[in-house]
DRENKE-617803 format. One record per residue: x, y, z of N, C-alpha, C, O in turn; residue in one letter. Coordinates in steps of 0.001 Angstrom, whole numbers, plus 500000, padded with zeros to 6 digits. Each point is the difference from the previous one (the first is absolute). Layout:
BEGIN
XYZXYZXYZXYZA ...
//
This chain:
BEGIN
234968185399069354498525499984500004499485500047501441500480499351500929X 498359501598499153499791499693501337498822499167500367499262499512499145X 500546500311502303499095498841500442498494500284499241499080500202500791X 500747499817498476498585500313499230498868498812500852499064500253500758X 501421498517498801499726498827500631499431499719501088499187499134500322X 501636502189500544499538499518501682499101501394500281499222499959500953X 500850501156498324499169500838500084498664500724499444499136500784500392X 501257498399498335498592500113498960499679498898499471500938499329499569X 497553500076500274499522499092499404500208499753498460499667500953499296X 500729498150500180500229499810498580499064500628499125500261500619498969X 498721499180501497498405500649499135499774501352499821499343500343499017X 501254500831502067499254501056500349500537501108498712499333500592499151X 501935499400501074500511500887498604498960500164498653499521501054499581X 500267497465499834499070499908498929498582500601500312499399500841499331X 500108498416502080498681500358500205499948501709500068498921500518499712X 501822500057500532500351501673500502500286500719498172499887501210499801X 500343498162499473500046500183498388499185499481498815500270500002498799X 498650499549501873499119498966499366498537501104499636499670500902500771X 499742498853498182498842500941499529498633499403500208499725498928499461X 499653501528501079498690499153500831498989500730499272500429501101499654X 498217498645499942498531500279499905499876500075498119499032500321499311X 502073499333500362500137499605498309498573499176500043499316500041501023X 500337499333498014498628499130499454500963498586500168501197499906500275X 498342499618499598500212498072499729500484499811498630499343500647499184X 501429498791500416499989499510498428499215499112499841499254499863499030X 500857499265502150499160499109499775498299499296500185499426499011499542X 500160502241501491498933500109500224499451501274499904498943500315500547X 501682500364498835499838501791499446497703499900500021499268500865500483X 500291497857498854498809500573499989498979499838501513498887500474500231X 501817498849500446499311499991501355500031500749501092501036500561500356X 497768499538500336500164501369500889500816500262501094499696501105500451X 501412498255500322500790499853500740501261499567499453500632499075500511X 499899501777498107500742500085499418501275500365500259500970499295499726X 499092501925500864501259500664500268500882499455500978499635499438501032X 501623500763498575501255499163500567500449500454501188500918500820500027X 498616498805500885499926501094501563500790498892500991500317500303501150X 499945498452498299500596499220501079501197499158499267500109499556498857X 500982500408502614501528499608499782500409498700500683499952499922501228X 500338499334498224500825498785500610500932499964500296500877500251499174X 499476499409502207501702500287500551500457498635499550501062500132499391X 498526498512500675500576498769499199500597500355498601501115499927499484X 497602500503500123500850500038498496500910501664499693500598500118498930X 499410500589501685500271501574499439500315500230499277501149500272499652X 497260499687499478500373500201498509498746501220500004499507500535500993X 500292499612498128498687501022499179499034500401500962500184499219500933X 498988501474499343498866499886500308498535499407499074499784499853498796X 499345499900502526499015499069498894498974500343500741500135500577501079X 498386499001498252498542500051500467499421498642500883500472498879500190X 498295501783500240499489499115501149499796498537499176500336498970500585X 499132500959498111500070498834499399501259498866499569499957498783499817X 500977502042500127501751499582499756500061499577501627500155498793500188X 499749501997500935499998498794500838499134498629500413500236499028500716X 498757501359498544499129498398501033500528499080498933499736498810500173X 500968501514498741500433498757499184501896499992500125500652499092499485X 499910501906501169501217499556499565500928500289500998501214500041499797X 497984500258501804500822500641500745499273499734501365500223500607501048X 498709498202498730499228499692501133500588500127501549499528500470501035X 501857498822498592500544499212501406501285500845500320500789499646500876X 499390501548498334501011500856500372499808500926500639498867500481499965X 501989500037500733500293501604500574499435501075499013500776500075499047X 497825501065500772500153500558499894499354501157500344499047499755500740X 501068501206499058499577501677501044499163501015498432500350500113498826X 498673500343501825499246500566498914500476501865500158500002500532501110X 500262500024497978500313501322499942498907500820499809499168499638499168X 500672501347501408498724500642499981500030501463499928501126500342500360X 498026500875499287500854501173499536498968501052500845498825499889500351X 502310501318499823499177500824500806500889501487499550501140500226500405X 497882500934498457500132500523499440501268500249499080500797500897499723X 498895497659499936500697499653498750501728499721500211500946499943499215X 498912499927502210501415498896499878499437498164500836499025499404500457X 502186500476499305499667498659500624500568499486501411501172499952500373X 497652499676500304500358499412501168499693498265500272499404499212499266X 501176500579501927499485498996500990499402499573500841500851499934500888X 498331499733499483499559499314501488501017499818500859500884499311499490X 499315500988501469500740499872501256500039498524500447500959499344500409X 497998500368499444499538498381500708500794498943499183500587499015500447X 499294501455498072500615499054498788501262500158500570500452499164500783X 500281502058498817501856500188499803500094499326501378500791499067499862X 498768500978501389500531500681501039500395498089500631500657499689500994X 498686499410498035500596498462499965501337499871499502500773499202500530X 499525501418498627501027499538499063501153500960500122501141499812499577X 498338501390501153501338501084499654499878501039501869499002500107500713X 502111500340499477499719500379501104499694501384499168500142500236498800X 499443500491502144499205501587499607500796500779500854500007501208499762X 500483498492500922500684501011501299500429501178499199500443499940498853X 499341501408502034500860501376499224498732500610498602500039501166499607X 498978497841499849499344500483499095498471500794500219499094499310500466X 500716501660499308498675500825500425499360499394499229500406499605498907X 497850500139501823499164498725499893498362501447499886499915501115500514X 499423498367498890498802501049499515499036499042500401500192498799499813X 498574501739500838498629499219499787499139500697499065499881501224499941X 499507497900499311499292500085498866498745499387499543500253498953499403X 498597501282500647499081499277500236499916498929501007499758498795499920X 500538502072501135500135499053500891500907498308500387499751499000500675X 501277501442498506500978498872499414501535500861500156500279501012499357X 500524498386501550501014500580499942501261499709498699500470498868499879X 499926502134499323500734499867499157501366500295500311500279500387501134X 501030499409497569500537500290499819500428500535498889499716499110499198X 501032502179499875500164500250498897501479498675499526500673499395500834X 499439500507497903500942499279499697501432500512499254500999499347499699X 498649502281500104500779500532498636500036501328501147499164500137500893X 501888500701498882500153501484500203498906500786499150499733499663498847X 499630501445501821498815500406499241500993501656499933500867500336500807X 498786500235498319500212501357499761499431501102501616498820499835500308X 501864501006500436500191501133500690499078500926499531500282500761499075X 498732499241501435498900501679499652501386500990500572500926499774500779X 498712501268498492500374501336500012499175500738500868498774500087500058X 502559500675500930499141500923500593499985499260501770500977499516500573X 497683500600499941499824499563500905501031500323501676501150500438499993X 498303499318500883500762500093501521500722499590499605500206499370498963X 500700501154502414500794499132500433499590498739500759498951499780500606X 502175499407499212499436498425501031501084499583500733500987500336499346X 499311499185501526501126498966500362500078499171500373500720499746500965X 498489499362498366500784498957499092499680499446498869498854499767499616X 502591499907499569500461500082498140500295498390499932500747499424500790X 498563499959498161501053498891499499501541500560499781500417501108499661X 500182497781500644501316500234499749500595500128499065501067500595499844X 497978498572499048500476500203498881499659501077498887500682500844499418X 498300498872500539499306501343498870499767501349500962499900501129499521X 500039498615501738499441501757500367498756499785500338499509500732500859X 499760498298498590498582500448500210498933499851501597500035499101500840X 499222501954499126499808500133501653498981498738500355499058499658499284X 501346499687502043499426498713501104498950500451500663499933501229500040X 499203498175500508499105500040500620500475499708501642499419500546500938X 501725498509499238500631499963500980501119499531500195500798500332499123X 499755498808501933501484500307500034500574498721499204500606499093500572X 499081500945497746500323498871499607501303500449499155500437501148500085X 500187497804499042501046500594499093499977499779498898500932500480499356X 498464499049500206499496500044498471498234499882499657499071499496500631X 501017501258498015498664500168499762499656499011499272498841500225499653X 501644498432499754499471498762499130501501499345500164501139500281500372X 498162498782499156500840498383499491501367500402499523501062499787500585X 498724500933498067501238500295499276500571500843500508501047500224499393X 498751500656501795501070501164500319500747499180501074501174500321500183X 498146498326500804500615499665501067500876498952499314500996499792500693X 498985499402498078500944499784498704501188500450499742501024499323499895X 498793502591499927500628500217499743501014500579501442501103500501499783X 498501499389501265500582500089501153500646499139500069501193500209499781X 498471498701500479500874498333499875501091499998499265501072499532500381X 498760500899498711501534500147498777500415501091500502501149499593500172X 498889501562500248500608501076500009500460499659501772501186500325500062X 498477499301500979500628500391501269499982498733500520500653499831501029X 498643499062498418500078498630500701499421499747501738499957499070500805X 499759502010499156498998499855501418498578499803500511499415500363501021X 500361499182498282498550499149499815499611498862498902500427499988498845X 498958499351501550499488499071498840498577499781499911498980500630500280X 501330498220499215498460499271499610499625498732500735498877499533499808X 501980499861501031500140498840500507499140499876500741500129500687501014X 498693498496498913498598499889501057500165499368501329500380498884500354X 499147502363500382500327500021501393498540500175500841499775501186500239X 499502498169500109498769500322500538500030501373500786499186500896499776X 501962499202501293500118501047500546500128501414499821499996500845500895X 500091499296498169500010500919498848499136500493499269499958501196499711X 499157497850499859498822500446499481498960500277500759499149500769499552X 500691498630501829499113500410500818500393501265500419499170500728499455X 501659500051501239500366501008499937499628500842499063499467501057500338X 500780498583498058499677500387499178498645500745499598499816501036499361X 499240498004501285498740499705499860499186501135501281499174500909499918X 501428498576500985499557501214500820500625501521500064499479500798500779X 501564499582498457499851501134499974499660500723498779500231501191499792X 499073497798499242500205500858498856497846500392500118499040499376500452X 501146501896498883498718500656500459500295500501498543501037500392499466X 497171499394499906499882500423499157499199501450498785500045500819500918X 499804499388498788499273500864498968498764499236499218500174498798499800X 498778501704499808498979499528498953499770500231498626499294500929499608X 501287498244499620499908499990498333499142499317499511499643499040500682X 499859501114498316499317499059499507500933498340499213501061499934499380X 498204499250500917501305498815499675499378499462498658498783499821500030X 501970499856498632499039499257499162501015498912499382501175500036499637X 497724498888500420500756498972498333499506499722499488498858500408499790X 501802498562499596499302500029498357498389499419499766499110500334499218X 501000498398502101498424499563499579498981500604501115498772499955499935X 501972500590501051499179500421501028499139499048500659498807500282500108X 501769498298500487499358498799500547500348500314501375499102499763500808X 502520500948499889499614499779501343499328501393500561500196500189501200X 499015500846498085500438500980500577497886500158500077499333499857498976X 500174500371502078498627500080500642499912501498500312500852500771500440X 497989499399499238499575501517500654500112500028501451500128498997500701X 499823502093499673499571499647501509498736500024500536499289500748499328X 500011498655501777499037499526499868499031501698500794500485500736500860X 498312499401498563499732500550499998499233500830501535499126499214500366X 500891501978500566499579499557500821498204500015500457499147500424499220X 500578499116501958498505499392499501498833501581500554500183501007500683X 498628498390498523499066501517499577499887500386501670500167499330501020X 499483502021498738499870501133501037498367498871500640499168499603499184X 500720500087502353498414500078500138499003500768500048499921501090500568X 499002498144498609499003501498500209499430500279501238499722499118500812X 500066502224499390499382500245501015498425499707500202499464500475501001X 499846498837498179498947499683500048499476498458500727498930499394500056X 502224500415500360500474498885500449500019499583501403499723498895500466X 500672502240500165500812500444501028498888499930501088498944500267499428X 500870499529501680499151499946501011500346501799500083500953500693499643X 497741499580501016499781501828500835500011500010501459498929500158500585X 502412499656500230499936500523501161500328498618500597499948498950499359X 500445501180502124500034498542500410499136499243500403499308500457500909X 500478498592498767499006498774500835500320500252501446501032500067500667X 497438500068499597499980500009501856499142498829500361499067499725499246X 501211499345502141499374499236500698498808500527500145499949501211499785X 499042498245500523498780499947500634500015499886501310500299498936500542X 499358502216500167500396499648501555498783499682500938498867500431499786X 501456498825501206500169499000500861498717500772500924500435500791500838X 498122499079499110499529500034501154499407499278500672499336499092499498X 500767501202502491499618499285500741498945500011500263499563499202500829X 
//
């Protein structure tokens, strides 16, 4: 068996296989229903914003959030609990993300250079995997990277990863603000005509 232990978090496998934005069973009729957030204490199921203020107050957990219809992370959330190093990082409403799953390769398109390592799919820069589960599946396959949180690493991380603009959504849409709007044109009716001159000075 190999070091799983020292290179991957007990939680992440499940959380990386886990089905997010289902309804609540148990609060299916309330409006912040959908199951968009994961507990690394318990790593079990996903659950809704109401399943935590009653059952998950005082635990670890990270809200999943989706951006054309896969699912991502907050950078700020993972980037406590898991190192990110090697993973291409997106800004998104002004919120830097991460994807969590390998997304499907458009057809077609430039050339680029540079590919996740794993799937092929083209980087934005000189990173080596395009999500969670491909740098996963790096870890098992070459053992030269992990997950082991390293501040140094993620800052690095952080500053080189440059992003793209998607639209970001979840389920209840509580953290996500318009942007603020910018302010009206002045009228010119407003405006003084010409410059103010002194009154000059005679002797």
């Amino acid at each position: 068996m190999w070091q799983d232990t020292m290179l991957v978090p007990p939680w992440l496998e499940r959380l990386l296989t886990t089905a997010f934005f289902n309804v609540c069973r148990t609060h299916g009729d309330a409006a912040r229903s959908e199951c968009n957030m994961y507990c690394l204490d318990c790593n079990s199921d996903a659950f809704c914003f109401y399943c935590r203020s009653s059952k998950h107050r005082e635990h670890q957990v990270i809200q999943i959030r989706r951006s054309s219809y896969h699912d991502v992370v907050r950078v700020s959330e993972i980037q406590k609990v898991l190192d990110i190093s090697g993973v291409q990082t997106y800004v998104i409403n002004s919120a830097r993300v991460l994807f969590l799953n390998e997304r499907p390769q458009p057809k077609g398109g430039k050339a680029v250079s540079h590919v996740c390592e794993i799937c092929g799919r083209s980087l934005l820069d000189t990173f080596r995997f395009c999500s969670l589960g491909c740098k996963l599946v790096g870890i098992k396959r070459n053992g030269n990277a992990n997950f082991t949180l390293e501040e140094s690493k993620n800052e690095a991380a952080m500053q080189r990863g440059e992003g793209i603009s998607e639209e970001l959504r979840e389920g209840s849409q509580q953290d996500i603000y318009p942007p603020t709007p910018p302010p009206p044109p002045t009228s010119n009716s407003r405006r003084r005509k010409g410059i103010p001159q002194r009154a000059p000075f005679w002797s």
